[in-house]
Backbone bond lengths (Angstrom), bond angles and torsions (degrees), N, CA, C in turn:
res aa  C-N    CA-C-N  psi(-1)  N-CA   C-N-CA  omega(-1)  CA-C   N-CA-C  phi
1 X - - - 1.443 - - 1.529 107.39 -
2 X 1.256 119.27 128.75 1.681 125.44 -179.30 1.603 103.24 -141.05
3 X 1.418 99.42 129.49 1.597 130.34 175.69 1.351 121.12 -141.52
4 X 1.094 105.39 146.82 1.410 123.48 -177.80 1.652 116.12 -80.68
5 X 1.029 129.60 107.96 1.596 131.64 174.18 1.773 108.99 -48.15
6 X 0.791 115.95 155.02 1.661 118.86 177.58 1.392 95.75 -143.73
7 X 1.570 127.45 56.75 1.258 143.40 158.82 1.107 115.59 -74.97
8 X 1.465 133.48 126.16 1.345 143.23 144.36 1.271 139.55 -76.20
9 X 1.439 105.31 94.87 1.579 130.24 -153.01 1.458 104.93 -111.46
10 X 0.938 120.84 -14.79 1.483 116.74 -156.92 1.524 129.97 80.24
11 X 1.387 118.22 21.03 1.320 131.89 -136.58 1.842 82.84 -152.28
12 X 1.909 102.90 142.80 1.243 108.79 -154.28 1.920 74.46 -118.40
13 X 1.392 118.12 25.56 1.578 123.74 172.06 1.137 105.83 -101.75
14 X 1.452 136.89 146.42 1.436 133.26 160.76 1.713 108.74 -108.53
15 X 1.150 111.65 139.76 1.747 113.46 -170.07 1.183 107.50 -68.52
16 X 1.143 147.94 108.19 1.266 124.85 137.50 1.651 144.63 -52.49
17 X 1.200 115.92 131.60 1.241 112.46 -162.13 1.957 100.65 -138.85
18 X 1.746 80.23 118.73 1.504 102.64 171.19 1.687 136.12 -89.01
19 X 0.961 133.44 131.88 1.387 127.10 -170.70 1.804 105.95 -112.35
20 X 0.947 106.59 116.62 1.784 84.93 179.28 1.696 88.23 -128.35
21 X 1.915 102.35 152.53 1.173 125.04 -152.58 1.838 87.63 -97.29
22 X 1.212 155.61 71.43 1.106 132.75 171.87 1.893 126.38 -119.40
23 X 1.200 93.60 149.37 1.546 103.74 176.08 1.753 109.12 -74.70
24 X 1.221 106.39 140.92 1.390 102.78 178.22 1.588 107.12 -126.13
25 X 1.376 132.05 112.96 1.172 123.06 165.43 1.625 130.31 -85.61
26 X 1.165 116.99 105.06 1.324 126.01 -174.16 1.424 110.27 -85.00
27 X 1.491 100.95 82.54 1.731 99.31 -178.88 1.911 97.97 -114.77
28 X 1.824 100.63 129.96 1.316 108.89 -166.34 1.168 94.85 -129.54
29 X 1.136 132.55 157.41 1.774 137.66 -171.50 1.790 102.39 -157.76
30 X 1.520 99.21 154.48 1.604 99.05 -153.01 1.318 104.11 -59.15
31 X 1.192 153.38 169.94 1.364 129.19 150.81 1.448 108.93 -101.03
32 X 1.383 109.01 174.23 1.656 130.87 -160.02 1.737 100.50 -51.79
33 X 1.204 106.81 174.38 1.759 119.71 156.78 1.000 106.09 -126.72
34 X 1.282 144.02 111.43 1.328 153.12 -143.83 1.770 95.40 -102.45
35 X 1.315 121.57 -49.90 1.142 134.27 155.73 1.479 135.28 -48.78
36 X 1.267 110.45 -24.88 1.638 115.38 135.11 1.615 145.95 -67.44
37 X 1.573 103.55 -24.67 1.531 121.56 176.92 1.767 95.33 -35.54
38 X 1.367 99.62 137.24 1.544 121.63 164.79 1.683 90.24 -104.13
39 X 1.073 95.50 121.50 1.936 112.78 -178.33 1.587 107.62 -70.99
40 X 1.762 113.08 -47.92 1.382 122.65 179.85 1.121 114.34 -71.21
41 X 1.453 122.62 -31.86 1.952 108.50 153.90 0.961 124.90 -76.45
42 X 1.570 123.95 -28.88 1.434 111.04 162.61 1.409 133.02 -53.02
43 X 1.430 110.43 -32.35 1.412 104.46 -177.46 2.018 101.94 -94.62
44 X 1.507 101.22 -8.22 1.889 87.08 165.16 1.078 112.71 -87.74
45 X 1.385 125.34 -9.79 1.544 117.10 166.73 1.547 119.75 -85.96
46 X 0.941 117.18 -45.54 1.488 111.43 157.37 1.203 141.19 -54.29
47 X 1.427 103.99 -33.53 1.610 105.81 156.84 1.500 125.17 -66.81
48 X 1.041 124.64 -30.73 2.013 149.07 165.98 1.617 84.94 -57.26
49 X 1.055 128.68 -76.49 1.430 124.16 178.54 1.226 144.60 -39.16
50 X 1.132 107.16 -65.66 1.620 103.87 154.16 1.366 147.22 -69.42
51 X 1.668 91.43 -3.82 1.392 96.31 169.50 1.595 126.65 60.24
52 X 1.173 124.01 -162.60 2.091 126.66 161.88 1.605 94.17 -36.35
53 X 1.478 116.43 164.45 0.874 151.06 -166.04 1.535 106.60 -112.59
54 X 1.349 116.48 93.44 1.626 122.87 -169.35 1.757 92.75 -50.50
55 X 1.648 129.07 120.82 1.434 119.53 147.45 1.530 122.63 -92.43
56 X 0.993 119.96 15.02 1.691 113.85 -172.34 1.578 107.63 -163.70
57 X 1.742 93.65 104.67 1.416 85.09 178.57 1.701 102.99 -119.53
58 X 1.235 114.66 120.50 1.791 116.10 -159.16 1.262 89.98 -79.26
59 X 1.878 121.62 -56.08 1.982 117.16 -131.68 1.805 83.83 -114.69
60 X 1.174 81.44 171.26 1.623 98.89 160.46 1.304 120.00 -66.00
61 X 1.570 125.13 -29.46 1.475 124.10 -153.92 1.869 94.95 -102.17
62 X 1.495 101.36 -21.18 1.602 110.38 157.50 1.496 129.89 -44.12
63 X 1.837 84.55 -52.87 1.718 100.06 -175.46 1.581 121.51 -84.10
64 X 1.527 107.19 -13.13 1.151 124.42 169.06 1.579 120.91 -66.64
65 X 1.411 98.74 -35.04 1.598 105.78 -168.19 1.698 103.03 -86.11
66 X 1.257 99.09 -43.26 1.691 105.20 167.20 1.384 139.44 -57.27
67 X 1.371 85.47 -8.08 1.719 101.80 -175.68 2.014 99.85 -126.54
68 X 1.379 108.73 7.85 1.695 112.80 151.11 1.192 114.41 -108.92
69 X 1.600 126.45 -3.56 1.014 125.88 171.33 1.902 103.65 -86.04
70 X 0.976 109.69 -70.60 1.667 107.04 174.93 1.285 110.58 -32.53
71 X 1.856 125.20 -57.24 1.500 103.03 173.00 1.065 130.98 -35.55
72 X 1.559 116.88 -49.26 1.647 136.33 -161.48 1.492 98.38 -50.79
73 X 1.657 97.90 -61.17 1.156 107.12 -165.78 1.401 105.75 -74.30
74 X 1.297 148.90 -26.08 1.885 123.06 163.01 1.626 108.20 -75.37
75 X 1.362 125.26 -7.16 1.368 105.87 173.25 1.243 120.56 -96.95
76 X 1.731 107.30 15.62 2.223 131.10 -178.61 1.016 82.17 -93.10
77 X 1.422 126.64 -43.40 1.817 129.70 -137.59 1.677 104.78 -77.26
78 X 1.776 82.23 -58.76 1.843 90.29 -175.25 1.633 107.12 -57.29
79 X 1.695 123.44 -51.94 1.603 131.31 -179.15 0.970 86.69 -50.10
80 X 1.311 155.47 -35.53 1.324 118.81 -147.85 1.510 102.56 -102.90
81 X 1.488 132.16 -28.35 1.132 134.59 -159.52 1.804 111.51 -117.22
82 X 0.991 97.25 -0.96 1.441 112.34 -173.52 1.542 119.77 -113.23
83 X 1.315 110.44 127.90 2.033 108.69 177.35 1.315 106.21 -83.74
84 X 1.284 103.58 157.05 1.878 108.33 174.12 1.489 100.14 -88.04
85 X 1.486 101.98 166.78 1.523 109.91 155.67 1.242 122.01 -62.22
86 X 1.668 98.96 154.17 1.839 83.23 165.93 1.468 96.66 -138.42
87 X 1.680 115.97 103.29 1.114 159.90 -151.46 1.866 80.01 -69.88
88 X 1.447 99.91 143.16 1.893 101.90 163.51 1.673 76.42 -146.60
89 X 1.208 94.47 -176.36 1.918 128.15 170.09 1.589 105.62 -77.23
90 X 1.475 126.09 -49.81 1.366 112.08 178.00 1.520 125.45 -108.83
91 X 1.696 104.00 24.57 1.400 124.87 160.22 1.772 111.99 -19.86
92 X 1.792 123.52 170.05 1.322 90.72 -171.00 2.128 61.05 -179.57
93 X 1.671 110.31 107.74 1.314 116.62 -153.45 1.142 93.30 -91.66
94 X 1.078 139.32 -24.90 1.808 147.76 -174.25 1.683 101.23 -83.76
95 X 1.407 131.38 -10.61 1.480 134.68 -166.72 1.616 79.71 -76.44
96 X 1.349 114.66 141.82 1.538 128.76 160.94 1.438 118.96 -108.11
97 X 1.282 130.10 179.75 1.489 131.80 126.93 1.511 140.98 -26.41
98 X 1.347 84.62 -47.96 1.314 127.06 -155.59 1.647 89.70 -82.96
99 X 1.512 137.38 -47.70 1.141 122.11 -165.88 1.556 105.25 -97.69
100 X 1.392 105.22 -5.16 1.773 104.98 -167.56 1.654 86.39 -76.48
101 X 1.271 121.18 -36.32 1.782 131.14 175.62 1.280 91.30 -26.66
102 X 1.208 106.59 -76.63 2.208 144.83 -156.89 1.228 100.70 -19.03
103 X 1.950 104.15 -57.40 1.199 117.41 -166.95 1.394 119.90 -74.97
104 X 1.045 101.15 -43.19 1.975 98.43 174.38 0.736 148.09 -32.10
């Protein structure tokens, strides 16, 4: 829906004002703990993943596919070896291990 404002601004502009009808899907998922990664599954899952070692990449649509295959395979690597967050309301992203120790 689009209309014209008939505001008196002092201004020889008239506002336009847009309405748009849309759905918004707010889909959020925990994210990683980077600080949990197990390094030695990461690199056995990535190695399981990539498999042979591409030597010859001629076309673009070659280098394209080789380089959705490597994503795939670090985003198996990290899921597989990595915990999610677990997000609360009085979460606190700088809190470590290391300081929950501190306190003890």
């Amino acid at each position: 829906d689009v209309s014209v404002e008939e505001m008196g601004l002092g201004s020889d502009h008239l506002p336009i004002k847009y309405v748009l009808d849309l759905e918004l899907s707010l889909e959020t998922s925990a994210r990683f703990n980077p600080k949990s990664m197990d390094d030695d599954k990461f690199l056995e899952i990535l190695q399981h993943e990539l498999g042979k070692p591409i030597t010859q990449i001629e076309t673009q649509q070659e280098l394209d596919e080789a380089m959705d295959a490597v994503m795939e395979a670090l985003v198996r690597a990290v899921e597989g070896s990595t915990k999610r967050r677990r997000p609360c309301a009085h979460s606190k992203r700088w809190w470590t291990k290391e300081l929950t120790g501190l306190v003890k």
